[in-house]
N, C-alpha and C positions, 0 to 999 in steps of 0.2 A: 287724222285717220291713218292707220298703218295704211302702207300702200295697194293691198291686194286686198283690201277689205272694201266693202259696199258693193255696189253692180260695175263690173268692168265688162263692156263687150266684147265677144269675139269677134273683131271688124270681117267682116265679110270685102271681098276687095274685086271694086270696078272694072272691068275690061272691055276694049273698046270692041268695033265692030269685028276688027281685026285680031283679036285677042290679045291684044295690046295693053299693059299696064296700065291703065287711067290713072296716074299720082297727084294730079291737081283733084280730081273730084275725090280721090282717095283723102286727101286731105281736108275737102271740104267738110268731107263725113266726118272724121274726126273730130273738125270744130263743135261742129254742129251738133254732135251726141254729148259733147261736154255742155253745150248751152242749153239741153234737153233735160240734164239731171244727174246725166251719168255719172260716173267714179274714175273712169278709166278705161284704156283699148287694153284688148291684147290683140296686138296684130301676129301675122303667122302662125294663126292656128290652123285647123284644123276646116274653118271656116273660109280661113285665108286662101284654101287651096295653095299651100306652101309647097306640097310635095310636086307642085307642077310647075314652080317660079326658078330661074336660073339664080345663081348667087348675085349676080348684080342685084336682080330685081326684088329679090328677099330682104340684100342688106336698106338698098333705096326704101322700100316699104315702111322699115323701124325707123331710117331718117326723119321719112314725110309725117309720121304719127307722133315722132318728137317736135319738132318744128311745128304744128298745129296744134300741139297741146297747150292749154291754159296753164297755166302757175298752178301748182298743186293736183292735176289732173293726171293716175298714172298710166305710163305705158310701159307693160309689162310684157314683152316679147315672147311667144312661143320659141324656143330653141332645138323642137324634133330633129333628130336624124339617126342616120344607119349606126351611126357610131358613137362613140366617145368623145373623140378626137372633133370631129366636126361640130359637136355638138357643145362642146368650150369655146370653140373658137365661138361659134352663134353668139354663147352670153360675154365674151371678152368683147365681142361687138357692141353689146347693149350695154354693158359699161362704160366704155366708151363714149356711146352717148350720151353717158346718164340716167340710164333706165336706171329704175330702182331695183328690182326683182326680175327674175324670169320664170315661165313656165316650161318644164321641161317633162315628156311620158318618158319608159324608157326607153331599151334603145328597141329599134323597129325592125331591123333586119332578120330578126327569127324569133323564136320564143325564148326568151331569155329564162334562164332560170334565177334564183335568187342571190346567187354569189355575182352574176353578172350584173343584175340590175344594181347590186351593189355598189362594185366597182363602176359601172356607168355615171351614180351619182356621186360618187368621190370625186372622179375626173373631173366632173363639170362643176365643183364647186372649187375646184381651184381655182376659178376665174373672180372667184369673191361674192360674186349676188347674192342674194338669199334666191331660195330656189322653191317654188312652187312643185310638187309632185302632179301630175296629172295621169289619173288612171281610169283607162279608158280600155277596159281588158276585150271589147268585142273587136278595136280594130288590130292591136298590138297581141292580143294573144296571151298579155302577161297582165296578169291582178295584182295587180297591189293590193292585197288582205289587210285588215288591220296590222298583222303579227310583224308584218316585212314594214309598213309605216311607220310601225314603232323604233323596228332597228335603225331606219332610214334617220329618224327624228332625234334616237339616241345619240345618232355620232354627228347629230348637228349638221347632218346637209341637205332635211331640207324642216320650211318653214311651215309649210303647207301643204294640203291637196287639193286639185280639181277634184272630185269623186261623181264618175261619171257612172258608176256600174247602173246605178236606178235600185240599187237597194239602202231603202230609207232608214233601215236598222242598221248602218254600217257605221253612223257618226258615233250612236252612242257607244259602240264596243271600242271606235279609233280614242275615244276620249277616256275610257278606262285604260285603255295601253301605253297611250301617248297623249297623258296630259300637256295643254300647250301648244300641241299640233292642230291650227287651222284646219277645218271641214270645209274647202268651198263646196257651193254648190255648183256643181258642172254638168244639170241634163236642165232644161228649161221644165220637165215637165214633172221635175217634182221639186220645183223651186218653193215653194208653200210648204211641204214636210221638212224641208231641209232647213229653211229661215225658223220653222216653229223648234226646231231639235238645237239650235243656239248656232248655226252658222253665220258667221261675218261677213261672207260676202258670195256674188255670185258670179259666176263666168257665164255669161248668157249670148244667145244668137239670136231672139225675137226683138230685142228693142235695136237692131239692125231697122227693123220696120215701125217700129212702135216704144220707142226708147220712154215715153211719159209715162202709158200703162204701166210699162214693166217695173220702172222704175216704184213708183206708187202701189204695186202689189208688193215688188220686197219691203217695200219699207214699212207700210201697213202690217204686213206677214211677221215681219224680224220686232216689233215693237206690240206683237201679241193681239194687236186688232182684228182678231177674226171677223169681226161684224164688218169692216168694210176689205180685208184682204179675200176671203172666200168668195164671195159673189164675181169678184173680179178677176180671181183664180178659174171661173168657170166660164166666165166671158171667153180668156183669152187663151184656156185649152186646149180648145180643138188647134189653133196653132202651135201652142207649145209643145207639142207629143211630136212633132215635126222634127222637133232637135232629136230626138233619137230615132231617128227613121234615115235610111240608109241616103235619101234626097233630100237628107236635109235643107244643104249649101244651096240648088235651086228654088224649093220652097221660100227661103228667106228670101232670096232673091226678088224673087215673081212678088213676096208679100210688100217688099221694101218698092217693088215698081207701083203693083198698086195704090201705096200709099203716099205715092209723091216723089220718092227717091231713087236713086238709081241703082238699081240691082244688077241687071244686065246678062250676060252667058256667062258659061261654065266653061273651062278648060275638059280636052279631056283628060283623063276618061271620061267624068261624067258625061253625061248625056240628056237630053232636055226630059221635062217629065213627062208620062203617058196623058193623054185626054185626060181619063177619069181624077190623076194624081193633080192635074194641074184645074179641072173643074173643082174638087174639095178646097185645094187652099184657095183658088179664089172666092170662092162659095162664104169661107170662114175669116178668110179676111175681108170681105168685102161687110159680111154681119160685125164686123169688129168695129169697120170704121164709120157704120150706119149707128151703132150705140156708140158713138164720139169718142172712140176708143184713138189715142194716138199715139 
């Protein structure tokens, strides 16, 4: 399997009481989602709460996710930052390791226009990876459109994209521009349109909590079985629409405790969720894991 094909999660990442790095149970997690089904991590996402981890703690992170992975299990490093500059050095890091690929948005520090976002991913492919695009234009402010994926895929740097905007007509127009340019899917909650429209793989943050579900809905979804992908598409919705809700990262969280794992706090910024936010996921995951959902 190409490396950044099938279900790779977005690890979501332990901290202790202290807000302390948790890297042993970070790594347990790892294990343990590959022995689930998984495909592969991407640690320092978005989920990661990377924009809150010192560089030690960021590069340790990609360490522990390599060291726990199975033979053939990838781990594909998010590489965010303000810059260019920093944002090579991330994936000269995961080369290093041996990561295969990296995900990289672009750069974050303003709204980039088109000539930037350009130049952002020349730089960073200097380091050699193949580079996952990941566009995510409500927190960066910059969209990666088809027309700009195209140019991006023309000059060969990059492989792929997250495609996180949540519009489900996006792949087919990416695939008349940019034949050959991977579509992940990168919102949990239209993971089912995205596997029916021919994407290979998905960047997910629910099977953090429910790694089998998920797993068995894309795979079900991606190989056209709607008779058993739909129903279980609706089973575990009311938590997928989570991922694109601005509480994501504690949602999964709080879902991942109730289900046996450990989720834990949040870094700030974030901030814990209100009553009603934190009665609905439990409400929806607690119905999840009452219909043997896991």
């Amino acid at each position: 399997m190409t490396a950044w094909h099938g279900v790779l999660v977005a690890t979501a990442l332990p901290l202790t009481e202290t807000l302390t790095v948790d890297f042993e149970k970070y790594g347990e997690h790892v294990a343990w989602l590959a022995a689930e089904g998984c495909d592969g991590v991407t640690p320092n996402g978005s989920l990661g709460e990377y924009q809150t981890l010192t560089p030690e703690e960021r590069a340790r992170v990609v360490a522990t996710a390599v060291e726990a992975a199975p033979e053939g299990f990838t781990v594909m490093p998010g590489v965010a930052a303000y810059g260019a500059a920093e944002s090579r050095r991330w994936a000269e890091h995961a080369a290093e390791l041996g990561c295969p690929a990296v995900m990289l948005l672009p750069p974050n520090a303003y709204r980039a226009d088109d000539r930037a976002v350009l130049a952002h991913y020349r730089e960073v492919a200097k380091a050699g990876l193949p580079i996952v695009a990941y566009n995510n234009p409500f927190d960066t402010k910059v969209d990666l459109v088809p027309e700009l994926l195209a140019e991006l895929h023309a000059e060969g740097l990059i492989v792929g994209v997250k495609e996180f905007s949540g519009d489900v007509r996006r792949p087919y127009r990416i695939a008349e521009l940019a034949p050959g340019l991977d579509v992940l899917c990168g919102a949990d909650d239209v993971s089912l349109e995205l596997a029916i429209s021919g994407s290979p793989g998905w960047v997910a943050g629910y099977p953090n909590a429910l790694p089998r579900a998920c797993v068995e809905l894309w795979r079900a979804a991606s190989a056209g079985d709607l008779e058993k992908a739909l129903p279980l598409y609706r089973q575990l919705h009311p938590l997928l629409r989570w991922d694109s809700r601005t509480e994501f990262v504690q949602a999964i969280k709080l879902s991942m405790d109730l289900a046996g794992r450990y989720g834990g706090a949040c870094r700030q910024p974030r901030v814990p969720l209100t009553d009603e936010q934190e009665k609905q996921v439990r409400e929806a995951t607690g119905k999840a894991l009452a219909e043997g959902l896991r």
